[in-house]
N, C-alpha and C positions, 0 to 999 in steps of 0.2 A: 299849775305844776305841783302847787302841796297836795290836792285833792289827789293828782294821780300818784304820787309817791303815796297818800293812805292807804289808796284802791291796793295796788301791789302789795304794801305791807300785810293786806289783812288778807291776799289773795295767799303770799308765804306762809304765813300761819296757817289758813286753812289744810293748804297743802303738808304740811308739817305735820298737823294734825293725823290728815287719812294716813300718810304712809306710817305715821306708828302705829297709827289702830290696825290698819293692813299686818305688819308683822305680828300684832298681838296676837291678830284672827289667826296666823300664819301658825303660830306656837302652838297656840290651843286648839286647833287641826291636825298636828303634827302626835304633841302629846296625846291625843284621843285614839288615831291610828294606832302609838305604841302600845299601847295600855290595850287596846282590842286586840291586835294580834299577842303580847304575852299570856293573855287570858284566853285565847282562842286555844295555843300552845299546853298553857296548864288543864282546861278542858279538855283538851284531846287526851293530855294524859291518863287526869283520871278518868274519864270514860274507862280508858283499856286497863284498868286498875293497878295504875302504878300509884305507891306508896308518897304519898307528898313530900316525906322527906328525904326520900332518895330524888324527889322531880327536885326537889331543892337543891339537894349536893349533884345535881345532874348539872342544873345550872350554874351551879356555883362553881366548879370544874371547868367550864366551858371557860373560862376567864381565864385558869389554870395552865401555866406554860408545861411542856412534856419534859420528862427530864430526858437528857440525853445519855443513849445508850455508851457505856463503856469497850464493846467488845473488839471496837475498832484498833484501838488504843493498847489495848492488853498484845491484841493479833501481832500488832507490829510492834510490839516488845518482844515477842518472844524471836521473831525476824532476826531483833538487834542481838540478843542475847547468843544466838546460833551462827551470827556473824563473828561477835564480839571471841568466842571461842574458836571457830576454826582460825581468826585470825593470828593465835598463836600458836600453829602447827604446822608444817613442812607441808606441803602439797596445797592442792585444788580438792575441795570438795561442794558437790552439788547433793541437796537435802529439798527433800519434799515430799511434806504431809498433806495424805488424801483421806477426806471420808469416804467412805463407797456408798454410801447413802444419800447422802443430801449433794456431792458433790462439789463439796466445798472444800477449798484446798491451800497451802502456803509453802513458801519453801526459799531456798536460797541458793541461787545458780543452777535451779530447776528444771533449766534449757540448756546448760551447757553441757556439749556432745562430750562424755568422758568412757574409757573401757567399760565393758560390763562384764568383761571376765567370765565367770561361769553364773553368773544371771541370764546369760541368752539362753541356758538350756531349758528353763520352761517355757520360751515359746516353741521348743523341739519337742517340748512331753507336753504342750497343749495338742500339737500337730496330730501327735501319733495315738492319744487319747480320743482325736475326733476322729480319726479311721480306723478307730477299734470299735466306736459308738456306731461307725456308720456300715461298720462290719468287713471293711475293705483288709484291716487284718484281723489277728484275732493274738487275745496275752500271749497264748501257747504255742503260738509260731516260732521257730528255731531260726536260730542263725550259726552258721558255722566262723566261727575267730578266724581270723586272719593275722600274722605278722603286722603284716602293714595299716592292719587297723587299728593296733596298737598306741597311745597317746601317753605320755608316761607325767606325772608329777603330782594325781590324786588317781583314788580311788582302788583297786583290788583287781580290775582285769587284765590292767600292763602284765602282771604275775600269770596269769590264766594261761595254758600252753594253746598254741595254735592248732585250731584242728575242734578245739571243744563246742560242743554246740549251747547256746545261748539263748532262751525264751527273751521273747520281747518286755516279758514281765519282770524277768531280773536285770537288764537291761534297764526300766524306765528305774525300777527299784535303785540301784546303783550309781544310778545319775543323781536322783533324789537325796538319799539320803547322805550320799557318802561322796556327793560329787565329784564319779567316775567322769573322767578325760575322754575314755575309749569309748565309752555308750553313745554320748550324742555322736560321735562321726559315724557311727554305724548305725543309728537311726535315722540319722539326716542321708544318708547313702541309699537307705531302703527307700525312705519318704521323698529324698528330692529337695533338694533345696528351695526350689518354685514353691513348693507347700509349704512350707517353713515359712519364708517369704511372706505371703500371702495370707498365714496366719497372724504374723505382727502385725500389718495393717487391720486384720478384724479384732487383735486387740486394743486398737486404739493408739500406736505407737506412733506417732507420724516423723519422729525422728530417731530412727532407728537403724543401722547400717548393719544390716548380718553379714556381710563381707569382710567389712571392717570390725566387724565386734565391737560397735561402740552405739551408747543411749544418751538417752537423758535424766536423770531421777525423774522426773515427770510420767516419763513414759512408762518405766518401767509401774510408777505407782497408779497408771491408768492402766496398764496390763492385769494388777490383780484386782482392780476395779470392776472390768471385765471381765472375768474368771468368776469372782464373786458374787455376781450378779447375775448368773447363769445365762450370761449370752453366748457363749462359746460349747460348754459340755453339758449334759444330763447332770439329774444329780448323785447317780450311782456313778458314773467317771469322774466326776466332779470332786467326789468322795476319796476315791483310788489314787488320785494325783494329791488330793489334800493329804494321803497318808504316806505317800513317797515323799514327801517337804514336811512332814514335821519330825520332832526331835532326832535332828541328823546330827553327824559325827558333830558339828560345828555349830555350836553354840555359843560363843563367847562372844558375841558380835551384839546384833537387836536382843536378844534373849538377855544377856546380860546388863540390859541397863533395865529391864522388865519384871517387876512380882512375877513369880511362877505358879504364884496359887491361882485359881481358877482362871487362868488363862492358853489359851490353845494358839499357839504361835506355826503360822505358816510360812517361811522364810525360804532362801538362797542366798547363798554367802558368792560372793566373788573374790580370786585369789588370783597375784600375779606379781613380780620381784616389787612393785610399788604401788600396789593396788591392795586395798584391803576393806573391801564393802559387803554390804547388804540390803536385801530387800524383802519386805514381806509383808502381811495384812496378821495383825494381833487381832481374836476372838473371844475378848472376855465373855462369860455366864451372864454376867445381870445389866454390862451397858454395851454403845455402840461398838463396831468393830473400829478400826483404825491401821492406817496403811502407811509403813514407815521405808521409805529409800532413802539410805544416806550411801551415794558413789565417791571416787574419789582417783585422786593420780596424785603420783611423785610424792606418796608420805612416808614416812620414816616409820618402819611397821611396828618399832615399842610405843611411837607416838599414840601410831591406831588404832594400839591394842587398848587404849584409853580412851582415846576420841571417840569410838563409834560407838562405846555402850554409855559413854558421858552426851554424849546427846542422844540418842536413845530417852535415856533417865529424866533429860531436860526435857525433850518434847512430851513423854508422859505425865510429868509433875503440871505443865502447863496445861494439857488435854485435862483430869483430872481435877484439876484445883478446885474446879466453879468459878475459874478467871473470866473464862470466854465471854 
């Protein structure tokens, strides 16, 4: 029995033995692989004549965690910031900023269906600008005033006697700038409401009610998204409608929370006993454009007459900073 308890013993050891030579072998197998492929790696480099000490900080990087980007963060500050204000002002307001570029966009109550007042008239002067383009009418077409086409509470043509006749050019002119009442019902009358219609969908609007007069700031900032990006007119009509929407009677709204030096501001204001908004795409000279709709219901109009260009001001200082 003691002989076979030796045998064993020295059969453990033996055994003991290989299995650490085994992982030795196992190591120095291992290390020899690593060491051939980083050398295989630095080989290939310089071959293709990269500089050793960049193959260095190449690798040395590789270990290097990324930092993380902040823009997420700044985005939904300025969210809070656009909340944090309208929350101390009478009404509902929906805001939202669009690039027309990259199509990157934010906003706050963005979706909710609010009046668009006299914002609906440029998908009436999109309308009547693509059957000018497409030649079905033409500027210098007349119309003759009616009484009952008369709309009274903006614009210059309520005054106009009945019976006068009317170019379609001063018509769209008078909507534009001075946002006349009487122009879109007598252009939506010649055009048809179906066309109208059916141009808000190709601007992108999907919630949009021209029966009811009511959008979304979304929509509306996807409308001049589209305008912008020449899917809808040439760029000679494209041109004619950009100069019926700028510097119009009413500017105290986007324009006033905006530098006016080198900037080309395309807007429509909307007006109504508690409505006080606007919308429109800013064209600064040396950076991107930008597309601001702030809507709104039930506000107190000394309120808005602060509100709308105090954020205005807020969302440019944040577009601007080098926050994003």
């Amino acid at each position: 029995m003691a002989v076979l308890r030796q045998v064993d013993l020295k059969k453990n050891e033996v055994n003991r033995k290989l299995i650490g030579w085994m992982f030795f072998g196992m190591g120095i197998f291992s290390m020899g692989l690593w060491l051939w492929g980083r050398q295989s790696v630095k080989k290939s480099s310089v071959e293709q004549g990269e500089n050793p000490l960049i193959m260095k900080l190449r690798f040395d990087l590789k270990s290097t965690p990324e930092p993380q980007v902040k823009a997420a963060e700044s985005g939904e500050r300025i969210i809070e910031v656009l909340n944090e204000i309208t929350a101390t002002t009478s009404g509902e307001y929906g805001i939202y900023v669009l690039d027309p570029v990259s199509g990157s966009g934010y906003g706050v109550n963005e979706e909710v269906e609010l009046p668009a007042a006299s914002i609906m008239k440029v998908p009436i002067m999109a309308t009547v600008y693509k059957l000018v383009e497409s030649g079905e009418m033409e500027l210098n077409d007349t119309y003759t005033l009616k009484e009952s086409d008369k709309r009274y509470g903006s614009g210059p043509l309520e005054f106009v006697k009945a019976g006068t006749p009317l170019t379609i050019r001063r018509l769209l002119s008078e909507m534009g700038k001075k946002s006349d009442n009487t122009a879109p019902v007598v252009l939506t009358n010649l055009v048809g409401t179906e066309k109208v219609e059916d141009m808000i969908g190709k601007l992108g609007m999907k919630q949009t009610d021209f029966g009811k007069n009511t959008m979304t700031a979304k929509d509306a900032s996807a409308m001049w998204k589209t305008l912008y990006n020449g899917k809808i007119l040439d760029d000679e009509h494209l041109k004619m409608m950009w100069e019926d929407l700028k510097d119009s009677i009413y500017e105290e709204r986007l324009p006033a929370g905006l530098p006016r030096e080198k900037l080309e501001i395309v807007h429509k204001v909307g007006t109504d006993a508690d409505v006080w908004a606007d919308s429109g795409i800013i064209m600064p000279q040396t950076t991107k454009p930008l597309i601001i709709t702030i809507l709104n219901e039930g506000v107190k109009r000394a309120e808005a007459e602060q509100m709308v260009p105090e954020l205005t001001r807020r969302i440019w200082e944040f577009e601007t900073s080098g926050l994003k």
